[in-house]
C-alpha positions in Angstrom: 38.4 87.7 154.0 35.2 89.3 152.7 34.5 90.8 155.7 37.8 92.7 156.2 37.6 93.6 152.0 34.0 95.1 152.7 35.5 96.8 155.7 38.1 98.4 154.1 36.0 99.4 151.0 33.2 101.0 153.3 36.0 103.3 155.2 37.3 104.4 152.0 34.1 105.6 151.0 33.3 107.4 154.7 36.5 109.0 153.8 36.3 110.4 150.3 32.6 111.0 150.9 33.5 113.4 153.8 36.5 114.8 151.8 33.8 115.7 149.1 31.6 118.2 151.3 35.0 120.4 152.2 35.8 120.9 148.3 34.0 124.1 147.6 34.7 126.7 150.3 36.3 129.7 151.0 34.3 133.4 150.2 33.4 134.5 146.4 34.5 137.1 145.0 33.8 139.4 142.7 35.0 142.2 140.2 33.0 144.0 138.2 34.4 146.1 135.5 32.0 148.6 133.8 33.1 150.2 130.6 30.2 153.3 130.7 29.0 153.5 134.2 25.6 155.1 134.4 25.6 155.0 138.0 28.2 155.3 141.1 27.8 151.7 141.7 26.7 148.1 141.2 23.8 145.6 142.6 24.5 142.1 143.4 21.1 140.4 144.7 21.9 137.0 146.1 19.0 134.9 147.6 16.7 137.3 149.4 20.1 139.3 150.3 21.1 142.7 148.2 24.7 143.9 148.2 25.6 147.6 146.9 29.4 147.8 145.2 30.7 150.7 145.3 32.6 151.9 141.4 35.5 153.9 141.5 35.9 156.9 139.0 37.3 153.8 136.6 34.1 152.0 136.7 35.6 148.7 138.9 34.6 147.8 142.0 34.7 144.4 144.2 32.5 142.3 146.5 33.3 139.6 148.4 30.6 137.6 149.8 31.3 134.6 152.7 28.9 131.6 153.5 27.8 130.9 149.7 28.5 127.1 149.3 26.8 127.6 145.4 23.8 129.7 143.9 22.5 131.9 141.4 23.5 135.9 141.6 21.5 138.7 139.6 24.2 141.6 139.3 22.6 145.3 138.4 24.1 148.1 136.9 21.4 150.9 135.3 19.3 148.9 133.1 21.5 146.6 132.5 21.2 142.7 134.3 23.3 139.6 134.6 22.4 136.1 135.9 25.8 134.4 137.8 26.0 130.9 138.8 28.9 130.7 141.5 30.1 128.4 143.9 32.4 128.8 147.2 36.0 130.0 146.2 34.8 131.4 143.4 36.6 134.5 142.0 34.5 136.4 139.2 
């Protein structure tokens, strides 16, 4: 009877353990909204990766960026700097 209790037990933590890894996925995304642009557009530098986005005449823009599972994001605009903590399925 042990046996079949520890049994049970271990493949209910094989399953929620595997079901754990699949939670965050999917791309981030993210809008930026810049009251006074200084500049046409936006830096996002992400790892050892830099990503340009584009601002309309409005000042917004968006980026979506695939593969990020979670990490740290600098975004630039002009002089300006902001330090982002994201994680897959994000939408910032």
């Amino acid at each position: 009877m042990k046996r079949l209790y520890f049994l049970v037990f271990s493949l209910v933590m094989a399953v929620g353990c595997a079901e754990s890894d699949k939670a965050a996925s999917g791309p981030v995304e993210l809008n930026v909204s810049v009251e006074s642009p200084v500049m046409e557009s936006a830096v996002v530098v992400c790892h050892n990766d830099i990503h340009e986005i584009a601002l309309g005449q409005d000042g917004r823009g968006t980026l979506e960026l695939d593969g990020i599972d979670a990490a740290y994001l600098t975004l630039y605009h002009g002089r300006e700097a902001l330090r982002l903590y994201v994680e897959g399925g994000d939408k910032v």
